[in-house]
C-alpha positions in Angstrom: -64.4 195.6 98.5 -65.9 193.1 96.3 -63.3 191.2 96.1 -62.5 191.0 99.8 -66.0 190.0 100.5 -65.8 187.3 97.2 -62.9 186.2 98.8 -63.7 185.6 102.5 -66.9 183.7 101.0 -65.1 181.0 98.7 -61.6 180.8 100.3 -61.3 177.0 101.6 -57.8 177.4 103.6 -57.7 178.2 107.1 -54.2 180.0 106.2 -55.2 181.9 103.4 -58.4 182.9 104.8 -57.0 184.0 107.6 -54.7 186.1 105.6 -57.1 187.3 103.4 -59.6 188.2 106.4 -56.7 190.8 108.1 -56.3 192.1 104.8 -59.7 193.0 104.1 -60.0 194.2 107.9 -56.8 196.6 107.4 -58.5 198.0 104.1 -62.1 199.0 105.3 -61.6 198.9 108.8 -64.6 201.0 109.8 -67.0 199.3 107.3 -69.7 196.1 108.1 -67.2 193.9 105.8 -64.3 195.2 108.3 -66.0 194.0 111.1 -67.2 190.7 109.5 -63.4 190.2 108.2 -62.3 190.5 112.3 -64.9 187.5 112.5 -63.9 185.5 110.2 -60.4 186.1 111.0 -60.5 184.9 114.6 -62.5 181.6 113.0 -59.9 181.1 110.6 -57.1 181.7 113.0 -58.8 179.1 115.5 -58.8 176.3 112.6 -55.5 177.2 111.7 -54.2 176.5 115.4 -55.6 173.1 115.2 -55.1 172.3 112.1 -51.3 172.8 113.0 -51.9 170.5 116.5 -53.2 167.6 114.9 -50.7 167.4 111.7 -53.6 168.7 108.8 -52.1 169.1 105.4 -53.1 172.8 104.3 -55.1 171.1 101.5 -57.3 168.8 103.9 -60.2 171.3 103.6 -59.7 171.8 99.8 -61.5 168.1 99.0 -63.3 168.4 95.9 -66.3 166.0 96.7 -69.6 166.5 98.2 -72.9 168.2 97.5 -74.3 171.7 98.2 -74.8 170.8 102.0 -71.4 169.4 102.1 -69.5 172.4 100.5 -71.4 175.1 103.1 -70.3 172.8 105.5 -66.8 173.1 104.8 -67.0 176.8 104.0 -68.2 177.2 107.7 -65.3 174.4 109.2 -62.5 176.8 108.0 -64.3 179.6 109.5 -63.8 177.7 112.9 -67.8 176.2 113.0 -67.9 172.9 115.1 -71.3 171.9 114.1 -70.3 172.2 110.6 -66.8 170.1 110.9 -68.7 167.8 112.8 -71.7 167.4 110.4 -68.6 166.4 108.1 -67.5 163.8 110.1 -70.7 162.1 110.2 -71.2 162.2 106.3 -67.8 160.5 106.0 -68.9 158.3 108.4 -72.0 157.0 106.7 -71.1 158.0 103.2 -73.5 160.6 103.0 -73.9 164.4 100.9 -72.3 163.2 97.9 -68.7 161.6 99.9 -67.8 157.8 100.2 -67.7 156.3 103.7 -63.9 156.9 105.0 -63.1 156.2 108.3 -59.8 157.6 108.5 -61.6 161.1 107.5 -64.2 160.2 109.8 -61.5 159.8 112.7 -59.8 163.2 111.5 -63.0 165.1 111.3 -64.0 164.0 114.3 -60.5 164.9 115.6 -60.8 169.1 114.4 -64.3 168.7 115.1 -63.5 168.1 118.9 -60.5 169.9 119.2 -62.8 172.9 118.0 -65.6 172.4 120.6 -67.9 169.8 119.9 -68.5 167.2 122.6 -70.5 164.9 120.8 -67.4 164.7 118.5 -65.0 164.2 121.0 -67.4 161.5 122.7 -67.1 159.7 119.0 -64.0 160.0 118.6 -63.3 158.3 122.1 -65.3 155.3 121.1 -63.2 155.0 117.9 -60.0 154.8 119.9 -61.2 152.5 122.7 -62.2 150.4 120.0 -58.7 150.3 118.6 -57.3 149.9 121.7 -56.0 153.3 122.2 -56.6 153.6 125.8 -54.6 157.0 126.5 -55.9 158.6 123.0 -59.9 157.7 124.0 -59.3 158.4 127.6 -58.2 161.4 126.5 -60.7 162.4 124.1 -63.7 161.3 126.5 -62.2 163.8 129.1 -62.5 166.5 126.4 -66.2 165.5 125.9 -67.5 165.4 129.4 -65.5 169.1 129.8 -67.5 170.2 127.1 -70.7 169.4 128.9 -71.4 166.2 126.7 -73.5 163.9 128.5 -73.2 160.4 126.9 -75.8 157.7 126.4 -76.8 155.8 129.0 -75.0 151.9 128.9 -76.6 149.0 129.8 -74.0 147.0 132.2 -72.1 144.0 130.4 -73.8 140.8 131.2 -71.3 138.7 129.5 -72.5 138.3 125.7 
């Protein structure tokens, strides 16, 4: 049990901890760690999905950089946490908890952030593209992030400068 419960705390792949999670669920099934296990499964399985969708390498979440609060963030990104992958975004965006400014991790952070739920994310990550000129891909994003309830800032209208 120890192990299972070691396990589902450190693994940092959405695969394996999604294999690791049924395990432990199949081996004390009626036990607290066997309901926590169907948890972190469903989590794990969730990142997984997307992590497939958008083209993640299985070793994206195994980035050995980053302080304390950056490591529990991760821990709780694999489990399927938007908050958590979105709080990573933003500290590859300003180079924050221990990581150097990135913006391509920024952009795919951003991306599994939104794609697992977080408006604000998606919002971001529209911005980013509308910027690059990627109508369809921000249009497409900002679509995501009003759906999620986001309610962006308020613009002032463009007065030519």
């Amino acid at each position: 049990m120890e192990e299972c419960t070691h396990g589902i705390q450190t693994v940092m792949q959405p695969a394996r901890l999604l294999r690791l999670s049924e395990e432990c669920e199949r081996d004390f099934p009626a036990s607290p760690l066997g309901e926590q296990s169907r948890l972190v499964a469903a989590g794990a399985r969730h990142a997984l999905d997307i992590q497939r969708a958008i083209g993640l390498s299985g070793d994206f979440f195994e980035d050995p950089v980053g302080d304390a609060a950056y490591r529990d963030n991760l821990v709780n990104a694999v489990r399927g946490d938007k908050e958590a992958a979105y709080r990573i975004a933003v500290a590859y965006k300003s180079g924050g908890s221990g990581v150097a400014a990135n913006p391509r991790r920024t952009e795919q952070w951003l991306q599994f952030a939104a794609e697992l739920g977080n408006g604000k994310a998606a919002w971001e990550l529209a911005e980013i593209y509308n910027y690059g000129g990627l109508v369809a891909d921000a249009a497409r994003f900002e679509k995501i992030a009003l759906d999620l309830g986001y309610q962006p800032p308020v613009r002032l209208p463009t007065r030519g400068y």
